[in-house]
N, CA, C and O atoms as CSV, one atom per row, in Angstrom:
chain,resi,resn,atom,element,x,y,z
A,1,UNK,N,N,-14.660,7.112,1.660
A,1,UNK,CA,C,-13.502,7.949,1.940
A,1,UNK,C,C,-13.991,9.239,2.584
A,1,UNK,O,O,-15.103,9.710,2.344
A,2,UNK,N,N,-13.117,9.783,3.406
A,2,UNK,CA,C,-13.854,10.841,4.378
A,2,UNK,C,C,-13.325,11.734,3.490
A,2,UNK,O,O,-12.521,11.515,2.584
A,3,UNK,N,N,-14.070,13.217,3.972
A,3,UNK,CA,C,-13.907,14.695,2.982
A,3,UNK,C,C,-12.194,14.993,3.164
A,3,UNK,O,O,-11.386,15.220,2.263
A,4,UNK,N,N,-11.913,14.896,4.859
A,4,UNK,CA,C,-10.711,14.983,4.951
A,4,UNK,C,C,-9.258,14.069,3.993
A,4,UNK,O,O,-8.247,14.628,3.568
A,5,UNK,N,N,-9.485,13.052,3.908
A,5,UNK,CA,C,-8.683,12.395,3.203
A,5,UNK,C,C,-8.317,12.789,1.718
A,5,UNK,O,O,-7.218,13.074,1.242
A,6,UNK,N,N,-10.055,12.695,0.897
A,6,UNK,CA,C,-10.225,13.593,-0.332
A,6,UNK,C,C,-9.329,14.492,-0.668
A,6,UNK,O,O,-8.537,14.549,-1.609
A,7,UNK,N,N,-9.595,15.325,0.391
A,7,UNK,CA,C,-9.133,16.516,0.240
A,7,UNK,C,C,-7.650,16.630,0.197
A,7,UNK,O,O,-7.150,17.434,-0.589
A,8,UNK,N,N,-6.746,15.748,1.127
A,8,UNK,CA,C,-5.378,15.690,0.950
A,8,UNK,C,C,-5.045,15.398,-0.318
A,8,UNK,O,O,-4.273,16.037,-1.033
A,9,UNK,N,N,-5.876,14.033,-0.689
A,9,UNK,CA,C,-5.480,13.675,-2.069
A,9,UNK,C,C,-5.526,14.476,-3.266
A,9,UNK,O,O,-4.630,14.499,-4.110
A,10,UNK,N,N,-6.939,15.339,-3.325
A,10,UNK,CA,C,-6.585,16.636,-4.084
A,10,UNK,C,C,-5.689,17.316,-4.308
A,10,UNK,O,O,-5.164,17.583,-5.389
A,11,UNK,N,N,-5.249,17.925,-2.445
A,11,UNK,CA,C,-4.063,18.986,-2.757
A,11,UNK,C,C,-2.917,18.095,-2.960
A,11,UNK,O,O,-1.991,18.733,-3.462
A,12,UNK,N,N,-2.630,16.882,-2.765
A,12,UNK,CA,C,-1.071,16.130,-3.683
A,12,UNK,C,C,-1.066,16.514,-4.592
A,12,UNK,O,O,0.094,16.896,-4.747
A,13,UNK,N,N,-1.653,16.746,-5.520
A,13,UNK,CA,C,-1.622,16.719,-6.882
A,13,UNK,C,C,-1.588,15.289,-7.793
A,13,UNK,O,O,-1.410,15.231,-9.009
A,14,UNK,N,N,-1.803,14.167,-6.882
A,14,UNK,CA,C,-1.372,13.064,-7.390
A,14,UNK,C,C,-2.845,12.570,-8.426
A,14,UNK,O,O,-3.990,12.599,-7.975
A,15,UNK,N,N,-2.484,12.113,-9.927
A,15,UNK,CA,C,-4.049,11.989,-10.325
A,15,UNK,C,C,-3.810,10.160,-9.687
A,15,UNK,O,O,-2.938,9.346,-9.385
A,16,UNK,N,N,-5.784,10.406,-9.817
A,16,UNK,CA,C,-6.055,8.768,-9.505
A,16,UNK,C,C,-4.770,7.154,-10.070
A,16,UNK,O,O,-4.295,6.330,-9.289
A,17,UNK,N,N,-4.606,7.196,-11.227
A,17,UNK,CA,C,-3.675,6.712,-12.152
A,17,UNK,C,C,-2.606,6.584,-11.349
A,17,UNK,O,O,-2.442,5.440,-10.927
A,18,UNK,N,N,-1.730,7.490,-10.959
A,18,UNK,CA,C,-0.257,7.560,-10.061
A,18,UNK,C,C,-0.948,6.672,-8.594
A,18,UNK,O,O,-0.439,5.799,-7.890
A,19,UNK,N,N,-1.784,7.085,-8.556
A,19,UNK,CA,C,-2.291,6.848,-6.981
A,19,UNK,C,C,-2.690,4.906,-7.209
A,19,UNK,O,O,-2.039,4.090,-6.556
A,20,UNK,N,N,-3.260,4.669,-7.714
A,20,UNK,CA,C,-3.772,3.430,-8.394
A,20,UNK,C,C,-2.149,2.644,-8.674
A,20,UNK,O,O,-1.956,1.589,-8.070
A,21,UNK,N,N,-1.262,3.072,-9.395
A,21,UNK,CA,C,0.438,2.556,-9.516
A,21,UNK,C,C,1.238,2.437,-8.524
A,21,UNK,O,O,2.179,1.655,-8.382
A,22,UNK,N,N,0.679,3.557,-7.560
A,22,UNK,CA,C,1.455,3.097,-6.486
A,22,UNK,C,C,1.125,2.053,-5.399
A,22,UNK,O,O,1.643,1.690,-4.343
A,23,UNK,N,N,0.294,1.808,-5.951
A,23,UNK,CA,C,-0.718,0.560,-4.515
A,23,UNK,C,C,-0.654,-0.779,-5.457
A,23,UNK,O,O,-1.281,-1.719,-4.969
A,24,UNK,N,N,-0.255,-0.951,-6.246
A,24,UNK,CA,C,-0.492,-1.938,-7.327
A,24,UNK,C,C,0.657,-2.560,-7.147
A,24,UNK,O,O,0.794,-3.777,-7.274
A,25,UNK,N,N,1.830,-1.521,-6.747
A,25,UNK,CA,C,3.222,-2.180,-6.327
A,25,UNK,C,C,3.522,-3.616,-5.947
A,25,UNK,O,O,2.443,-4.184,-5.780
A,26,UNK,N,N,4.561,-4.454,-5.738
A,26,UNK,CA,C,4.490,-6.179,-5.162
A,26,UNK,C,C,5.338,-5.461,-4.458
A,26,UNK,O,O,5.571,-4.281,-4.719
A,27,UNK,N,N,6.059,-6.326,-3.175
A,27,UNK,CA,C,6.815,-6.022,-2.404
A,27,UNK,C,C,7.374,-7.313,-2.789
A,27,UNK,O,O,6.725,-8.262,-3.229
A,28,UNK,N,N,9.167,-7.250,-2.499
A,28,UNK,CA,C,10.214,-8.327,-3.181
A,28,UNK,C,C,10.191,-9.887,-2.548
A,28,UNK,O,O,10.509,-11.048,-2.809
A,29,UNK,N,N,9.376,-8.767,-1.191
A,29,UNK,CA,C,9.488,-10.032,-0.105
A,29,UNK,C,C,8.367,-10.785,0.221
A,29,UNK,O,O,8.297,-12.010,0.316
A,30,UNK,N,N,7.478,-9.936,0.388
A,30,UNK,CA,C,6.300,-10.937,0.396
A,30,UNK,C,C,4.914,-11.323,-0.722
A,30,UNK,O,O,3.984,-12.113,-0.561
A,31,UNK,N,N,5.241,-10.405,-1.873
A,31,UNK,CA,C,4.574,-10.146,-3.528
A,31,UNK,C,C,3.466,-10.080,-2.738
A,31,UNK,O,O,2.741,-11.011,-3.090
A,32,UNK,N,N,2.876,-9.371,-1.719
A,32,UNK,CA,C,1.927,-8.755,-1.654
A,32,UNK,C,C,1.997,-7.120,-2.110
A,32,UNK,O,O,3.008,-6.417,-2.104
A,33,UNK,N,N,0.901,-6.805,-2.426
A,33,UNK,CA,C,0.461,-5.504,-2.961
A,33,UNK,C,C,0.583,-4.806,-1.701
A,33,UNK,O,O,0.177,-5.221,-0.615
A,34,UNK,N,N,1.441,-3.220,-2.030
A,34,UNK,CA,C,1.840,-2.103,-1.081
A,34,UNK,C,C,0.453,-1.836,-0.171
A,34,UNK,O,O,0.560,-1.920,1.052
A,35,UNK,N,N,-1.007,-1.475,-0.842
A,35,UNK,CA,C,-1.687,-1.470,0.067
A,35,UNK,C,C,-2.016,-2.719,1.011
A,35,UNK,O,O,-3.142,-3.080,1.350
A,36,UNK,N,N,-1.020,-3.194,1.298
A,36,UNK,CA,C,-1.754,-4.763,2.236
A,36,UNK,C,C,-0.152,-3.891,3.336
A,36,UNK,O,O,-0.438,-3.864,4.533
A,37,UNK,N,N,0.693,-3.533,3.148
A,37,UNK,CA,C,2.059,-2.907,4.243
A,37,UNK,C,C,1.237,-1.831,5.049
A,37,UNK,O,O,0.731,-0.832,4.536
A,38,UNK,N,N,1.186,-2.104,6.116
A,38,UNK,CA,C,0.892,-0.678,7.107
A,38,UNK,C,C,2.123,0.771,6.709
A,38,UNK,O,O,3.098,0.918,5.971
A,39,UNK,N,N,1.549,1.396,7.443
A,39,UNK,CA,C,2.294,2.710,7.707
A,39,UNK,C,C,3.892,2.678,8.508
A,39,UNK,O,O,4.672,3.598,8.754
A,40,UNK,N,N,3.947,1.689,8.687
A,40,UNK,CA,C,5.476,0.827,9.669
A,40,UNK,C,C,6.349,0.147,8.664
A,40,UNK,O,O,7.551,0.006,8.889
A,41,UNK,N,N,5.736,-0.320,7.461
A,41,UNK,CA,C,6.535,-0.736,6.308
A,41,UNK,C,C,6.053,-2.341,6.775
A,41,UNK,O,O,6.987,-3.105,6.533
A,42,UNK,N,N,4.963,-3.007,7.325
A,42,UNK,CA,C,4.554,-4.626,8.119
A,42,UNK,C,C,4.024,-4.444,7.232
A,42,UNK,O,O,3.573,-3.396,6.771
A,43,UNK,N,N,4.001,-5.887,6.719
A,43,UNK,CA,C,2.698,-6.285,5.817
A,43,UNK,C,C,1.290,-7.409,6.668
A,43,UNK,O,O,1.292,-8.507,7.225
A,44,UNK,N,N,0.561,-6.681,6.442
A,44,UNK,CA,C,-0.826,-7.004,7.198
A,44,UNK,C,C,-1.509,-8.378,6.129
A,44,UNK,O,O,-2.714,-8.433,5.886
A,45,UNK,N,N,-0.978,-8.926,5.839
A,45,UNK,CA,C,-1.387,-9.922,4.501
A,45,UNK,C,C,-2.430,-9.529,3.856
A,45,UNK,O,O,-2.632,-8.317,3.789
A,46,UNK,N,N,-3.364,-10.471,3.212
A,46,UNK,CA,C,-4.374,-9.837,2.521
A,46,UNK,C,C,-5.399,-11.243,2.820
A,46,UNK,O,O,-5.226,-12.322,3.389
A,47,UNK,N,N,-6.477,-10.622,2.147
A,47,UNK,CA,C,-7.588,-11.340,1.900
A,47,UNK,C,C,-7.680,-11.887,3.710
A,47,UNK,O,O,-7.622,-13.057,4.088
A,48,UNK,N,N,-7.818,-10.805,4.487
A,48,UNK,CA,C,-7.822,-11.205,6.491
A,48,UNK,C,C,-7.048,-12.361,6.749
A,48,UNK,O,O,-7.437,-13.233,7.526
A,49,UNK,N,N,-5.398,-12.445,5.813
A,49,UNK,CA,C,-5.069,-13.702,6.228
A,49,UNK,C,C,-3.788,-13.382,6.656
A,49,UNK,O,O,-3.311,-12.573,5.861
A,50,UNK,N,N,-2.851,-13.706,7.745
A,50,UNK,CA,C,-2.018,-13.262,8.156
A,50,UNK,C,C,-0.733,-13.096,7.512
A,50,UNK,O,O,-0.201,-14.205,7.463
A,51,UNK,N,N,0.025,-12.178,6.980
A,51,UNK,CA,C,1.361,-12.883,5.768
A,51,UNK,C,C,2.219,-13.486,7.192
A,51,UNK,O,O,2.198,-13.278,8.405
A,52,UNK,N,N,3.018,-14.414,6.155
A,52,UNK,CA,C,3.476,-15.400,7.271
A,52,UNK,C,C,5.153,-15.282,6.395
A,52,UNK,O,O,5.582,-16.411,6.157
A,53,UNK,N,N,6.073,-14.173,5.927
A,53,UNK,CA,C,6.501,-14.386,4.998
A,53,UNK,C,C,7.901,-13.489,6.053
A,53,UNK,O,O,8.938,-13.345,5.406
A,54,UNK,N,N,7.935,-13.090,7.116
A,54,UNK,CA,C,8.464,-12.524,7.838
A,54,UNK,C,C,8.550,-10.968,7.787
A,54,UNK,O,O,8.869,-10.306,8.775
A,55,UNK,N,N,8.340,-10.593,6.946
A,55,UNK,CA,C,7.768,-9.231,5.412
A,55,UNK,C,C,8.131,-7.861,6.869
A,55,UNK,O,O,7.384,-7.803,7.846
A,56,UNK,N,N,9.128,-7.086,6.740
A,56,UNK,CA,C,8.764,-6.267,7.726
A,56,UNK,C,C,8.800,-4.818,7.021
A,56,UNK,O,O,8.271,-3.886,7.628
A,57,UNK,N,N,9.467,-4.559,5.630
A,57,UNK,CA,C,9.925,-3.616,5.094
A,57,UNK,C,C,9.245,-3.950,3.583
A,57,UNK,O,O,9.235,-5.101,3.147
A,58,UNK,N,N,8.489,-2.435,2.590
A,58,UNK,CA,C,8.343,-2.861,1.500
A,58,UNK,C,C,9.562,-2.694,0.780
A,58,UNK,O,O,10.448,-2.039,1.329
A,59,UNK,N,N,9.766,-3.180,-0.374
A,59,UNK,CA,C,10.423,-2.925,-1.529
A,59,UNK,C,C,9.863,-3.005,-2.803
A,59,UNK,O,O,9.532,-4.073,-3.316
A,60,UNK,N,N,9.768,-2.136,-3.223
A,60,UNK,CA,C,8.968,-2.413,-5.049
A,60,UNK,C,C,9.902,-2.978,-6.040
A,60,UNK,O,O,11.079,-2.716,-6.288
A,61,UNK,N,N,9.141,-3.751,-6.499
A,61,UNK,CA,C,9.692,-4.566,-7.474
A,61,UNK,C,C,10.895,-4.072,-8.568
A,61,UNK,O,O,11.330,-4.862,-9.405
């Protein structure tokens, strides 16, 4: 992780725990985990495998 990133995450205030809950999330549509959704709300599948689930938006469970 770069210093820059760190450092955002510091000033969130968010502890590791919140940060860790929020990536742990399923999405309704494709029960992949939030960190596998880009920044567009796409889910990039996981494990380098393409989701094939039409998945364009997250939703947490």
């Amino acid at each position: 992780m770069t210093s820059e990133i760190e450092s955002k995450i510091q000033d969130s205030d968010l502890s590791n725990a919140e940060l860790i809950s929020h990536f742990r999330e399923k999405c309704k549509i494709c029960g992949h985990h939030r960190i596998m959704h880009n920044d567009l709300g796409a889910c990039e599948g996981v494990m380098n495998k393409p989701c094939t689930s039409g998945c364009d938006k997250f939703e947490a469970e």
